[in-house]
N, C-alpha and C positions, 0 to 999 in steps of 0.2 A: 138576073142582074145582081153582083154584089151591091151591100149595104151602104158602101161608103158611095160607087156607081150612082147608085137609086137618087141618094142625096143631091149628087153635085147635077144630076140630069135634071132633077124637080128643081132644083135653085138656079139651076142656068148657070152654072160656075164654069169659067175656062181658065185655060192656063197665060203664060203674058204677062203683060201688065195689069190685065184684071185681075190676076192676087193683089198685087198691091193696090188697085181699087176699091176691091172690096175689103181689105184691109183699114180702109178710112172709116167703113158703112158710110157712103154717100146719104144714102137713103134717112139715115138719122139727121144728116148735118145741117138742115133746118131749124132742130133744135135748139143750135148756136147761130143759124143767121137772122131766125125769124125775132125775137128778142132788142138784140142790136137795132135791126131794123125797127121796129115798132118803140123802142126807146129814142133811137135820135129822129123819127116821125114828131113826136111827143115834141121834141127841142124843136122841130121841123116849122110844126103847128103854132110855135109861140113866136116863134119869130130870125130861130140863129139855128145855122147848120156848117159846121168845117167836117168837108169831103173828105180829109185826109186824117182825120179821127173817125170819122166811124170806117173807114176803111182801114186803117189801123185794127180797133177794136175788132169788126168782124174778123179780120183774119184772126187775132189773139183768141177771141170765142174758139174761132171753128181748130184752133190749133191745138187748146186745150183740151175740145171735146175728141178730138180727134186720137190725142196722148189718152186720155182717159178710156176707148173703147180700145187701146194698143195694153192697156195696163189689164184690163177685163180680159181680154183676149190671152195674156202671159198668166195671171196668176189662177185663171178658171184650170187653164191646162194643169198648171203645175201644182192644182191643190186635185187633179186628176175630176172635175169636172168635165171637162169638155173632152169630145172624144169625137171618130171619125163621122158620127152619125149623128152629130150635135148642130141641130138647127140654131139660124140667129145668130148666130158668130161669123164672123171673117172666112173663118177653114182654113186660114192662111199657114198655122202649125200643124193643128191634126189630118189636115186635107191637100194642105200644097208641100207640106217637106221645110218650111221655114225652120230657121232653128229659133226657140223661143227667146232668148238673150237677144237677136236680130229684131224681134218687135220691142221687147223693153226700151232696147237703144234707140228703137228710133223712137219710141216715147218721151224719151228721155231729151230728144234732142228736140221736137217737136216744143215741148216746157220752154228751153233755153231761148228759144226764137220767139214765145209770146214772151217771156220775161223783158230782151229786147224791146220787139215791142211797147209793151208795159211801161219801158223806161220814157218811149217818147211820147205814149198819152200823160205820163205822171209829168213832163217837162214841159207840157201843153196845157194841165190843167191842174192837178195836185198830187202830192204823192201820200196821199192817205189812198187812192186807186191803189201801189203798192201792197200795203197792206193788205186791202180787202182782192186782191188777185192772188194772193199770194195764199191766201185763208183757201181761194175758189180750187188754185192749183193741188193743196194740199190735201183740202177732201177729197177732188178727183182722183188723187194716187189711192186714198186710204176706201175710195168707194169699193173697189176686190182686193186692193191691199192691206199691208198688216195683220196685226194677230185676231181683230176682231173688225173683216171688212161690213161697211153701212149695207152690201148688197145681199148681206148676207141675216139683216135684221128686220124689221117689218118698217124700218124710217125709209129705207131709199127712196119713197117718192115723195116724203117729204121734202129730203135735202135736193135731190136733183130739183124738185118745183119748187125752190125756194132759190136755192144757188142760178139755176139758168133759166127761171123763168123773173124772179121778184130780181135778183141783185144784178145779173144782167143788162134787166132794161133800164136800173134806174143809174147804174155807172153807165150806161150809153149815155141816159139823159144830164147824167151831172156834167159829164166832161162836155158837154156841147155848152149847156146853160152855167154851171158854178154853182149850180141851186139846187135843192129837191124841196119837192111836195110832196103833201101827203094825197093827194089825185094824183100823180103820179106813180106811187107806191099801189093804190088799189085798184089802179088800171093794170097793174101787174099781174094780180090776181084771175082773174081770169085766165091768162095764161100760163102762171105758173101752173094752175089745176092741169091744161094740156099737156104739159109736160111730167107732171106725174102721172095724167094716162097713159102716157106712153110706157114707162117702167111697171107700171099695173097692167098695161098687155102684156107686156115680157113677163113678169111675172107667174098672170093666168098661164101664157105657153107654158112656160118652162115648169110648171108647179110641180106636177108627178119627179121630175128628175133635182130639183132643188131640195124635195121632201126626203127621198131616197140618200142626199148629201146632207144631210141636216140642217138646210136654211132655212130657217123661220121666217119667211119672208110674208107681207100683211095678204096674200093671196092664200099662201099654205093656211092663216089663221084664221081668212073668212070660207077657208071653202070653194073651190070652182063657180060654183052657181049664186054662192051670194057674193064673190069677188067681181060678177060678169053684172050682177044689182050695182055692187057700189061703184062700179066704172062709168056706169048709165046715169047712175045719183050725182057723180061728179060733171057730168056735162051738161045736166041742167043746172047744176047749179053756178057753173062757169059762164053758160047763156042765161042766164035768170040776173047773174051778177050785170051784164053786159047791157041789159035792156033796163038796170035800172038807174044804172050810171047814166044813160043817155036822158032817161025822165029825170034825174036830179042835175043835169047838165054838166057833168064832167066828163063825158062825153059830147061827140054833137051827133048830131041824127043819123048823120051818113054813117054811123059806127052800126046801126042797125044791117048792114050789108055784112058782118058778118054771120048774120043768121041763115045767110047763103049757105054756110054749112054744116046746117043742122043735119040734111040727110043721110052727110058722110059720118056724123057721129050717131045715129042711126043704123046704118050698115054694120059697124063695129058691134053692137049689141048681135046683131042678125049672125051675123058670119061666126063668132065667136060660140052661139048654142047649139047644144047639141054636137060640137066639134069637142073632139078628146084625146087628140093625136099634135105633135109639133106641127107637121106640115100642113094636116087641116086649118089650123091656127094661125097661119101665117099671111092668109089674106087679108085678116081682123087687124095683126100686126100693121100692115102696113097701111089699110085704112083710119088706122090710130094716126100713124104720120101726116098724112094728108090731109084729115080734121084738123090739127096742130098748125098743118104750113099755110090753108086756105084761111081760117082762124084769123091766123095772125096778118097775112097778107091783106085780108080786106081791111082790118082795123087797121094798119099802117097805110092802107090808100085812101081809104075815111076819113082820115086826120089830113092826107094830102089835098082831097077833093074841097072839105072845107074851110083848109088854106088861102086855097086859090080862088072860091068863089063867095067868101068873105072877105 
């Protein structure tokens, strides 16, 4: 079986509308809804929730991350990264026949409809949101864009767990409340760490082919094996965060129900050793995701459950 064949039969790729599916990576978009959601939770828990802002906001999230894995997917190709046998991406250019300019565009227009957007949270609540979405849109272009992309430096998981995990949930929670806190800011923490796991799995994956392109990315500078340590270092320390906030009660109890899914962060250690190939690596990848969405899921229904029976 040809190489590009092998690929699309191990990734389950068909033709259809599933290019343009997987063109989204469904799979990531958690990402951007889990955040949302556990930020206007937070608004939820205090006392005020307007349905038609965080419905707003999620779409503007998952629209932006959405441009943003269209801009990775245009400029990996075009700096000749990505190629027919390139796990982790769309395959929507090197694999489906897309013409590259056709994803940018719709990138491009993806931006303009959360800009929108943007317009009616900032008329709903403030337009310093502008601003700071505008800051969020910009690094997403320059994350594989530009002359010196962030994906291409050892920060990308800082800026990604900082931009969609910390500044995410706390514009959800402003625009509901008009307020922030700083328990709101370090309940962020913890998930922002999730979300730099996730680009530290992509990372671990793709190291050998990111090395061979010259990205210095903080996986190429720890090494496979101590990359697959600090990924395991980071979710205890994201659960360690989580269980201490409930003892000094900025959290409440029920927030312990995300330790539900310690043993999918677990498995990610497991599946990821001893594996040295993209495809091998690919179930760790997406056990990364799943740590992230159950995560955040239960701390947004934690805050629900104590809502209601306080």
């Amino acid at each position: 079986m040809p190489k590009e064949k092998h690929i699309r039969h191990a990734l389950k790729e068909r033709d259809g509308f599933h290019v343009w599916w997987r063109l989204l990576r469904p799979h990531t978009l958690t990402a951007s809804f889990i955040p949302v959601f556990i930020g206007s939770m937070l608004a939820f828990h205090e006392g005020t929730i307007h349905i038609v802002l965080f419905l707003a906001m999620l779409l503007a999230s998952m629209l932006i991350q959405s441009a943003t894995n269209m801009f990775n997917e245009y400029y990996d190709y075009v700096r000749g990264l990505d190629h027919e046998g390139s796990v982790g991406i769309g395959g929507t250019i090197v694999r489906d026949g897309i013409k590259p300019k056709t994803i940018r565009n719709i990138g491009i227009l993806f931006f303009i409809i959360a800009m929108i957007l943007g317009v009616y949270i900032c008329i709903e609540s403030s337009w310093m949101i502008a601003l700071i979405g505008s800051i969020c849109m910009l690094i997403g272009y320059l994350y594989t864009g530009g002359p010196l992309p962030i994906a291409y430096t050892p920060f990308g998981e800082l800026f990604a767990g900082l931009l969609m995990g910390t500044v995410i949930i706390c514009i959800s929670y402003y625009i509901q409340t008009m307020t922030l806190s700083s328990d709101v800011i370090l309940i962020s923490i913890p998930f922002a760490i999730f979300i730099g796991a996730i680009l530290m799995s992509n990372s671990i994956r793709d190291l050998d082919n990111d090395k061979e392109n010259g990205r210095k990315t903080l996986a190429i500078l720890l090494g496979r094996k101590n990359a697959i340590r600090f990924q395991g270092s980071i979710f205890a320390i994201a659960y360690t965060l989580t269980i201490l906030y409930t003892v000094l009660k900025i959290l409440p109890w029920w927030s312990l129900l995300t330790l539900l899914s310690i043993p999918l962060a677990i498995s990610v250690i497991k599946k990821f050793q001893g594996k040295s190939t993209p495809l091998e690596m690919m179930p760790a990848m997406a056990a990364t995701g799943k740590t992230n969405t159950i995560f955040g899921l239960l701390l947004g229904i934690s805050l629900i459950i104590d809502k209601i029976v306080s």
